[in-house]
N, CA, C and O atoms as a printed pandas DataFrame, in Angstrom:
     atom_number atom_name residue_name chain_id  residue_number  x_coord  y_coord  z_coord
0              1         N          UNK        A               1   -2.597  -56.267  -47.621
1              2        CA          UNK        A               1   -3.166  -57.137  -46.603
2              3         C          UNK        A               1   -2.010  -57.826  -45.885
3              4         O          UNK        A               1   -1.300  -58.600  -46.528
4              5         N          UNK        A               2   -1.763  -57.582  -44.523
5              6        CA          UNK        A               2   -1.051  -58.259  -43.542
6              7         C          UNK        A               2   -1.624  -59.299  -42.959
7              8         O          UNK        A               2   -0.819  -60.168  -42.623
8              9         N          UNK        A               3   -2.635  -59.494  -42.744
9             10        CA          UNK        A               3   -3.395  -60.141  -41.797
10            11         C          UNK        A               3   -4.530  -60.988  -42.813
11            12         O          UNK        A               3   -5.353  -60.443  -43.550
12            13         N          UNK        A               4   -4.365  -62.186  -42.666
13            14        CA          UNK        A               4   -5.659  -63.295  -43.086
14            15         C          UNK        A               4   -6.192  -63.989  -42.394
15            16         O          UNK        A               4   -6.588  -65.077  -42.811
16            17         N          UNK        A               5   -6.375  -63.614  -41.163
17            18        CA          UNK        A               5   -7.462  -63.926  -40.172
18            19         C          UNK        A               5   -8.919  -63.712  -40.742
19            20         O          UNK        A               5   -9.294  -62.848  -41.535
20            21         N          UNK        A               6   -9.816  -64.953  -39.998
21            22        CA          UNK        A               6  -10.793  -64.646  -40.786
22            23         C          UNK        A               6  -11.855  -63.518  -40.865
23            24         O          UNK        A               6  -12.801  -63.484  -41.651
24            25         N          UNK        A               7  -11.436  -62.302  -39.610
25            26        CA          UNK        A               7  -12.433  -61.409  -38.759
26            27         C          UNK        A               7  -11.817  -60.040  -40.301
27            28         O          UNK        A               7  -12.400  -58.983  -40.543
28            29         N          UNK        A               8  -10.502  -60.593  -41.079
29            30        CA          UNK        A               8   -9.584  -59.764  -41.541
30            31         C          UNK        A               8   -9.880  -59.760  -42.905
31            32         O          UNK        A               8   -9.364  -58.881  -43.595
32            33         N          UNK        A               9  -10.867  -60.863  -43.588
33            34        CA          UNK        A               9  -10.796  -61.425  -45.389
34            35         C          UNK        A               9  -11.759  -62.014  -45.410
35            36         O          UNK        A               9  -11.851  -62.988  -46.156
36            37         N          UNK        A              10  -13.077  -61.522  -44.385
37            38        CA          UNK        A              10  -14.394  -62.372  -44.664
38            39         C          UNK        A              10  -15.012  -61.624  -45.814
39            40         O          UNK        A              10  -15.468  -62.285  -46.748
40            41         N          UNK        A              11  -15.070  -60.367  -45.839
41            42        CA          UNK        A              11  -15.755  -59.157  -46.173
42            43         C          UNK        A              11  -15.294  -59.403  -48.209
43            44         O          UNK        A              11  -16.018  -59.179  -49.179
44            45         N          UNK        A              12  -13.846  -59.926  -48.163
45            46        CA          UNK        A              12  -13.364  -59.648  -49.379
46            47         C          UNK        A              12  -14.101  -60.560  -50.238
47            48         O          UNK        A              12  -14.534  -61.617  -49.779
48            49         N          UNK        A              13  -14.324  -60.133  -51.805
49            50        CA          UNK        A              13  -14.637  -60.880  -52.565
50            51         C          UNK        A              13  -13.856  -60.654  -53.820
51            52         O          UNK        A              13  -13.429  -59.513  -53.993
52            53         N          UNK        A              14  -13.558  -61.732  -54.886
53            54        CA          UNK        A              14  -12.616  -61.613  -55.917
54            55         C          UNK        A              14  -13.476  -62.105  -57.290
55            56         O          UNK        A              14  -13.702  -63.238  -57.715
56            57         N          UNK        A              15  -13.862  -60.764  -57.804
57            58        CA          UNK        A              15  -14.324  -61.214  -59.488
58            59         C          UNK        A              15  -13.552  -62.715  -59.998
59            60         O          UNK        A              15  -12.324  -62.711  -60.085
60            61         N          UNK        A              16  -14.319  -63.970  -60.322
61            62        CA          UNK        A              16  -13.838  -64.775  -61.124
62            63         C          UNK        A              16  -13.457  -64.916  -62.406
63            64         O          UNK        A              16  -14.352  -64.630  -63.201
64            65         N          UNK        A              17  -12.145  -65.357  -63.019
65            66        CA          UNK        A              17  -11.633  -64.823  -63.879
66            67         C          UNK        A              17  -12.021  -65.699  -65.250
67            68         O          UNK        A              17  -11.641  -65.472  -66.398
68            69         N          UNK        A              18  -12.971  -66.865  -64.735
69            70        CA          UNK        A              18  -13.548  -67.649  -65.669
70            71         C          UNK        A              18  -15.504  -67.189  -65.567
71            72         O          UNK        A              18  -16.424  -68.006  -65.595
72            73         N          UNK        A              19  -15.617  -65.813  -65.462
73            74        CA          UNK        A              19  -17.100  -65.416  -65.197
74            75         C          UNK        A              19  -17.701  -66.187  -64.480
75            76         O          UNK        A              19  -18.903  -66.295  -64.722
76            77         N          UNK        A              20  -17.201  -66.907  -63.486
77            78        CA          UNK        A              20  -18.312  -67.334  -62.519
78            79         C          UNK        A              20  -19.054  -66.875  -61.100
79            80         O          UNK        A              20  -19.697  -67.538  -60.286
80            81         N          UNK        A              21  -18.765  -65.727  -61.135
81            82        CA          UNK        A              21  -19.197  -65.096  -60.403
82            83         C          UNK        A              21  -18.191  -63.993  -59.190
83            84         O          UNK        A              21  -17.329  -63.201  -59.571
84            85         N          UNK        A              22  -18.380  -64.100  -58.491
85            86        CA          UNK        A              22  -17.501  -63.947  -57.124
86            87         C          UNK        A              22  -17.187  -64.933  -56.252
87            88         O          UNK        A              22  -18.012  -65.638  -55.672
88            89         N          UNK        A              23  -15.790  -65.008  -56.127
89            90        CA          UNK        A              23  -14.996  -65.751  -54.908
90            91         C          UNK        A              23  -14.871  -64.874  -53.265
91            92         O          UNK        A              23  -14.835  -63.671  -53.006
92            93         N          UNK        A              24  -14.836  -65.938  -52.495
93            94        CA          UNK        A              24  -15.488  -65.531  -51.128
94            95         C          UNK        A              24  -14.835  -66.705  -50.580
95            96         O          UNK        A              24  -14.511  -67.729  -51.181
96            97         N          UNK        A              25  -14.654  -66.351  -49.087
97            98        CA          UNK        A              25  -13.564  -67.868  -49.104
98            99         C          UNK        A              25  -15.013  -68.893  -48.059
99           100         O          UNK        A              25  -16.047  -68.413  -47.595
100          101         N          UNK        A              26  -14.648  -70.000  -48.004
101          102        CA          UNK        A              26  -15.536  -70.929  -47.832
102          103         C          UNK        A              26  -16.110  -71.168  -46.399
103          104         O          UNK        A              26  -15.268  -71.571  -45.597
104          105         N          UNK        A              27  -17.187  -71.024  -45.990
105          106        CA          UNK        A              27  -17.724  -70.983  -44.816
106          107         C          UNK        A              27  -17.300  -72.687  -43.800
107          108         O          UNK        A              27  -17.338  -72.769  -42.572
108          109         N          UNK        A              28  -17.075  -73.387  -44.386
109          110        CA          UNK        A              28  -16.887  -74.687  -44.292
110          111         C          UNK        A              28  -15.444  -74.495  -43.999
111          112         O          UNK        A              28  -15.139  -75.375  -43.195
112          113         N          UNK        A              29  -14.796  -74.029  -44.173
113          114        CA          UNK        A              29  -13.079  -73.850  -43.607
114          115         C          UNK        A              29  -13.409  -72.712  -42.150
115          116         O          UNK        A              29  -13.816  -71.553  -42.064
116          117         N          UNK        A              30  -12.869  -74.051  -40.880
117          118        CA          UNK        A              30  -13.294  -73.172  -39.588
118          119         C          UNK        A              30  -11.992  -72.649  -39.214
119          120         O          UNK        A              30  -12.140  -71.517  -38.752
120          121         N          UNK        A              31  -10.788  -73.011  -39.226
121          122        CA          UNK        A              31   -9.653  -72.082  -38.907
122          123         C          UNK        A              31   -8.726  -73.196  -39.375
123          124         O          UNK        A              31   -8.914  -74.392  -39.153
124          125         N          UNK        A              32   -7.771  -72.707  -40.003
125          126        CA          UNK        A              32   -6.571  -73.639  -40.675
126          127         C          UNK        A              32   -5.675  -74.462  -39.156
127          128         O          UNK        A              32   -5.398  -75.644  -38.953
128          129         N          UNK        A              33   -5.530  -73.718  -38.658
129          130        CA          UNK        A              33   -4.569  -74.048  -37.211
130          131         C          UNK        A              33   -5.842  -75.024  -36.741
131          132         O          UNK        A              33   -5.656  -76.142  -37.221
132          133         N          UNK        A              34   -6.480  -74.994  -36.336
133          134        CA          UNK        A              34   -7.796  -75.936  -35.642
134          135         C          UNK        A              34   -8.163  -76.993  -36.791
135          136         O          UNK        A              34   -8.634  -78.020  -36.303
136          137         N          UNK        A              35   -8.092  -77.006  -37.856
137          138        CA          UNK        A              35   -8.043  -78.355  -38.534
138          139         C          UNK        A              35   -6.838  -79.110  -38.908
139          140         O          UNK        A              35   -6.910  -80.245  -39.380
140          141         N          UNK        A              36   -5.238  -78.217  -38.610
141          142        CA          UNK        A              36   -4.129  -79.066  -38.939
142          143         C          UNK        A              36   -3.875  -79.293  -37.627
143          144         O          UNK        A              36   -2.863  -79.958  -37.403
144          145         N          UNK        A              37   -4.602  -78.874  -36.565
145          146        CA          UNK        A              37   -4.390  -79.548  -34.735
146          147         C          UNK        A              37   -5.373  -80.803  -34.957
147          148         O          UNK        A              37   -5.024  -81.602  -34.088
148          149         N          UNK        A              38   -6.422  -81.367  -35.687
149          150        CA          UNK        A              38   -7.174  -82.391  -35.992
150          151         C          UNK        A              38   -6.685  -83.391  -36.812
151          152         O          UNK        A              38   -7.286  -84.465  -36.812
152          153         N          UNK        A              39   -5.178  -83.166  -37.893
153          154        CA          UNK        A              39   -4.787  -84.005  -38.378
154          155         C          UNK        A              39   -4.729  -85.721  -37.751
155          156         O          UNK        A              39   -5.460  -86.680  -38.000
156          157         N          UNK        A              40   -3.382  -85.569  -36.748
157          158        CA          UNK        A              40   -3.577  -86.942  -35.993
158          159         C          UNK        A              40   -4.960  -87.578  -35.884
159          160         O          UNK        A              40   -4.890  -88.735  -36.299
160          161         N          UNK        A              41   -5.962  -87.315  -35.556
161          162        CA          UNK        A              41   -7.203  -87.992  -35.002
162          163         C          UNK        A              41   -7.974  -87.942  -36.568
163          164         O          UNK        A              41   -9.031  -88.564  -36.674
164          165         N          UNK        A              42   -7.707  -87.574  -37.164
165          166        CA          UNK        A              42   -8.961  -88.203  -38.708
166          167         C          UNK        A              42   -7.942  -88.434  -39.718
167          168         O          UNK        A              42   -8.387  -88.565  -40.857
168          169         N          UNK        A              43   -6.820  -88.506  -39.593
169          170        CA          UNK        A              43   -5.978  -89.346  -40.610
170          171         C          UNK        A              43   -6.289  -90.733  -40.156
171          172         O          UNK        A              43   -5.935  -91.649  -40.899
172          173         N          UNK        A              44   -6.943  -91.036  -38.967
173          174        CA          UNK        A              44   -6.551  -92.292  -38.131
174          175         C          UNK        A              44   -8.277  -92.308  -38.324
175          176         O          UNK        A              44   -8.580  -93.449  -37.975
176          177         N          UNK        A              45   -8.991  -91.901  -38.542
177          178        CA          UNK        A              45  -10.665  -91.936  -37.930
178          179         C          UNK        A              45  -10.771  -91.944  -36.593
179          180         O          UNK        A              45  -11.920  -92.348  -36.412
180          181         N          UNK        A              46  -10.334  -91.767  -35.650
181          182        CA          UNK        A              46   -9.685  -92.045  -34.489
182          183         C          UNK        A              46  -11.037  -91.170  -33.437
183          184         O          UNK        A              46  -11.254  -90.032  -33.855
184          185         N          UNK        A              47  -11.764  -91.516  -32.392
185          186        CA          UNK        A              47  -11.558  -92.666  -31.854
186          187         C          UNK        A              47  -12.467  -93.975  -32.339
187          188         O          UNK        A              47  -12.766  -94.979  -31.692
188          189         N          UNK        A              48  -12.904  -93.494  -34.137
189          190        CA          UNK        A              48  -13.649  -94.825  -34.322
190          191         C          UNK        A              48  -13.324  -95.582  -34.749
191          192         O          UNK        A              48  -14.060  -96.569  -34.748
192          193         N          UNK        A              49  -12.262  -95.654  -35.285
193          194        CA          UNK        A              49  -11.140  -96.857  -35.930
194          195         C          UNK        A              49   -9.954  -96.708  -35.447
195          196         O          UNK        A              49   -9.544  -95.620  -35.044
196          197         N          UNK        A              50   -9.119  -98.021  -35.431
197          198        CA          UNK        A              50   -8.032  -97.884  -35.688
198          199         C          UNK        A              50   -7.347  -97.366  -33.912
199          200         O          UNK        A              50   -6.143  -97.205  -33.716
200          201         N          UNK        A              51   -8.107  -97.237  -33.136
201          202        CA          UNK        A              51   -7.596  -96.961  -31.552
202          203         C          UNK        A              51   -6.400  -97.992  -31.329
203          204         O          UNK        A              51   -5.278  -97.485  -31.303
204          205         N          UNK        A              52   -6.439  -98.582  -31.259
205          206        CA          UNK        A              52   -5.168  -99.609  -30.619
206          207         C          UNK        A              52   -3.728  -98.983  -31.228
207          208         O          UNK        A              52   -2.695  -98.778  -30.591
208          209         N          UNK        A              53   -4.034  -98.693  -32.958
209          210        CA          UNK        A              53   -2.873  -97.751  -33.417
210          211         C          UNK        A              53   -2.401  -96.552  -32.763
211          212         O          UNK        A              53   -1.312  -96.396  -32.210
212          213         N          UNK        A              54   -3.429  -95.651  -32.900
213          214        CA          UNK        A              54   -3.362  -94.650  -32.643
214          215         C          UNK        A              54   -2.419  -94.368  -30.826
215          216         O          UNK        A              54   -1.442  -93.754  -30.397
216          217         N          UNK        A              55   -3.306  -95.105  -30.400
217          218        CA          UNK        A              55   -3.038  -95.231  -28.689
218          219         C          UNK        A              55   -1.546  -95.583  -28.222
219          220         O          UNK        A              55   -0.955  -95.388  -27.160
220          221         N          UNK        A              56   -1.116  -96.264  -29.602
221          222        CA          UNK        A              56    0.228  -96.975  -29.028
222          223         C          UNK        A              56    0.713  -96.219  -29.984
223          224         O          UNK        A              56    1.810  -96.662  -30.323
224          225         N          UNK        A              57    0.324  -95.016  -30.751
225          226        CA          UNK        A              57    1.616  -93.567  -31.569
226          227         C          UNK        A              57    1.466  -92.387  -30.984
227          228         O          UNK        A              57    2.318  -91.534  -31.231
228          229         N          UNK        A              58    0.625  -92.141  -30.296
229          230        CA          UNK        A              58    0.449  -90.457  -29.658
230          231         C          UNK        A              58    0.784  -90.471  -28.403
231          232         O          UNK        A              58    0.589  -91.362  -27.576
232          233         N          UNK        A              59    1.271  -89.508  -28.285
233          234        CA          UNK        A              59    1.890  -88.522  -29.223
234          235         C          UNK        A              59    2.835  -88.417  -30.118
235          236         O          UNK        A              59    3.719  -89.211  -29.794
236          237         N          UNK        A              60    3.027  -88.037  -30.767
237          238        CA          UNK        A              60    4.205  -88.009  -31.607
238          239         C          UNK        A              60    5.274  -87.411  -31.194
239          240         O          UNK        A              60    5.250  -86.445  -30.431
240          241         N          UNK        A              61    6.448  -88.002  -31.723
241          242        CA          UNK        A              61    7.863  -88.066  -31.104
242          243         C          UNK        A              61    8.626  -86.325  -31.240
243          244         O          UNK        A              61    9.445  -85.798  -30.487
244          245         N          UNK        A              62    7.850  -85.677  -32.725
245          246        CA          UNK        A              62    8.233  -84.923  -33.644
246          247         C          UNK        A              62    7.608  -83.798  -34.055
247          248         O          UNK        A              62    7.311  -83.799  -35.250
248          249         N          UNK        A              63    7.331  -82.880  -33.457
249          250        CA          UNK        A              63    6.155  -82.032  -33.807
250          251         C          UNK        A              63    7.604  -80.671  -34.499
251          252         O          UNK        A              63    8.695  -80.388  -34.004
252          253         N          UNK        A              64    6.884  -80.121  -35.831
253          254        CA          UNK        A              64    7.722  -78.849  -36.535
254          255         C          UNK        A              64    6.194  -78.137  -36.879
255          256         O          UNK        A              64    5.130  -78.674  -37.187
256          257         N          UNK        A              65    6.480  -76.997  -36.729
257          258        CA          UNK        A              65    5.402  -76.051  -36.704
258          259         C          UNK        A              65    6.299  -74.667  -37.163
259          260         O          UNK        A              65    7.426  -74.385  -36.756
260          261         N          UNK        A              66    5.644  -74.054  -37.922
261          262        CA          UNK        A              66    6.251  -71.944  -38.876
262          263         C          UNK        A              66    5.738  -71.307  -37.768
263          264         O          UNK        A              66    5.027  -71.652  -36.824
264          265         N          UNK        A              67    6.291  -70.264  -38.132
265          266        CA          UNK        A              67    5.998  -69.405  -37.117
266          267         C          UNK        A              67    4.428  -69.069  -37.033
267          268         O          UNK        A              67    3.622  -69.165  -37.958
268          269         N          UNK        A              68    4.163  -68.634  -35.653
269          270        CA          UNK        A              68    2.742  -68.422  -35.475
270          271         C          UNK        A              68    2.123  -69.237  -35.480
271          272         O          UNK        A              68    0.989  -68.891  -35.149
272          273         N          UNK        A              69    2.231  -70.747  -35.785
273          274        CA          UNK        A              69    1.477  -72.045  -35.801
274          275         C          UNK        A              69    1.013  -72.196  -34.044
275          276         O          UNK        A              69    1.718  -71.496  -33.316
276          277         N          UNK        A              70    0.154  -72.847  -33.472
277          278        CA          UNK        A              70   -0.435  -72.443  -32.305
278          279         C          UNK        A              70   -0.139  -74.226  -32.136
279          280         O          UNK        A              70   -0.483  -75.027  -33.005
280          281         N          UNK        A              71    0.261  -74.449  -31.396
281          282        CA          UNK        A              71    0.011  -75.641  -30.222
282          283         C          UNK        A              71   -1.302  -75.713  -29.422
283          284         O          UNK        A              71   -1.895  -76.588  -28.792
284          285         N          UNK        A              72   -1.504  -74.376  -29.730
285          286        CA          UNK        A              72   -2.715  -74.385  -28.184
286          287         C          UNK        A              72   -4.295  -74.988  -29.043
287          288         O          UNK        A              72   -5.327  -75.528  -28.644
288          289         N          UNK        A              73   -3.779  -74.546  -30.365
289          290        CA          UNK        A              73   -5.215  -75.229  -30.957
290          291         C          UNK        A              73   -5.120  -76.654  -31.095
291          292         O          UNK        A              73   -6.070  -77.431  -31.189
292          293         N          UNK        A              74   -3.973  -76.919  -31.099
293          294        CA          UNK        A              74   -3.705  -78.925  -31.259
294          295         C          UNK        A              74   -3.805  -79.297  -29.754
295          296         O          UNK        A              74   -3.774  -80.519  -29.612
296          297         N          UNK        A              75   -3.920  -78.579  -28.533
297          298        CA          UNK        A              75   -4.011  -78.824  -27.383
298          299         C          UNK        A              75   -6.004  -78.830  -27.099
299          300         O          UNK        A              75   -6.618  -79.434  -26.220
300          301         N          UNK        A              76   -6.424  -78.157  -27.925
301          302        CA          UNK        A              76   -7.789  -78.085  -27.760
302          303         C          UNK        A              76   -8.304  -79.129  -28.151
303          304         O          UNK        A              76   -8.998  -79.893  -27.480
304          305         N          UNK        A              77   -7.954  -79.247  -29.428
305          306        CA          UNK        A              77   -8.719  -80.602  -30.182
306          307         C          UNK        A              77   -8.427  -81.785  -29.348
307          308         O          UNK        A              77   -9.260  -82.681  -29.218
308          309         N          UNK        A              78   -7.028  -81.822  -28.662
309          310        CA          UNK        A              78   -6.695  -83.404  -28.003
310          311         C          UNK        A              78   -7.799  -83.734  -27.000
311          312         O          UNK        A              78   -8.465  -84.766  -26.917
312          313         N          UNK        A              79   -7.856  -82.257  -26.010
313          314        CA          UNK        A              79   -8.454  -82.320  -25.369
314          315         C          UNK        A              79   -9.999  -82.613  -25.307
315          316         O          UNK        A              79  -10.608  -83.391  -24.573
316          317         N          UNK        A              80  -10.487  -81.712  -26.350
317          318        CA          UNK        A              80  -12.042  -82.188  -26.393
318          319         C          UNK        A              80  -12.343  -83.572  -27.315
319          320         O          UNK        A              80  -13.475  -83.951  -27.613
320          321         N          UNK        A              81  -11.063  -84.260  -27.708
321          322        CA          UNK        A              81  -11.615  -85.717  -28.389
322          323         C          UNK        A              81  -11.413  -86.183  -26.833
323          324         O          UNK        A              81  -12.434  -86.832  -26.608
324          325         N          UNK        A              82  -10.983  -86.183  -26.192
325          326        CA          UNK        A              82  -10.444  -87.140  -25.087
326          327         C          UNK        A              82  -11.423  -87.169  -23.685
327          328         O          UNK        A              82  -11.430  -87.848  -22.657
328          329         N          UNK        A              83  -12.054  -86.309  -24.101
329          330        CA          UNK        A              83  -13.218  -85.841  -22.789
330          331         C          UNK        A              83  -13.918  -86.866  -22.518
331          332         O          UNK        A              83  -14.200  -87.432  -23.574
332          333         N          UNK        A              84  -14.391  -87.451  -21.530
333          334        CA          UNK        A              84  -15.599  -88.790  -21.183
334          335         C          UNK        A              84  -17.023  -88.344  -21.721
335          336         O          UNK        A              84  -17.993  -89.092  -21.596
């Protein structure tokens, strides 16, 4: 397996090694890149707490990202918290 996209490792399932059945990965995990682009805004509860913080730290000074890490999904999330 090269690829762990989710279109790539939905299908897979892994005998549990304590008999509990089959492992399957979790429907509740929507894309790793699209929830570590959500960090800033729910480390903060943000925009329901804590705005005045937040407002006077973002963006951040410092962004490090591995390869293949997407900006464009931390550009989505900014964007659709920020919408009127």
């Amino acid at each position: 397996m090269t690829d762990l996209h989710r279109h790539f490792i939905d299908h897979i399932t892994i005998p549990s090694k304590q008999g509990k059945g089959d492992l399957h990965r979790v429907e509740e995990v929507f894309d790793c890149w699209f929830e570590s682009g959500s960090m800033p805004y729910g480390q903060l509860h943000y925009p329901f707490e804590n705005k005045d913080f937040f407002e006077g730290n973002f963006p951040a000074d410092f962004v490090a990202e591995g390869m293949g890490a997407s900006c464009h999904s931390r550009r989505v999330v900014g964007d659709e918290l920020m919408l009127p």
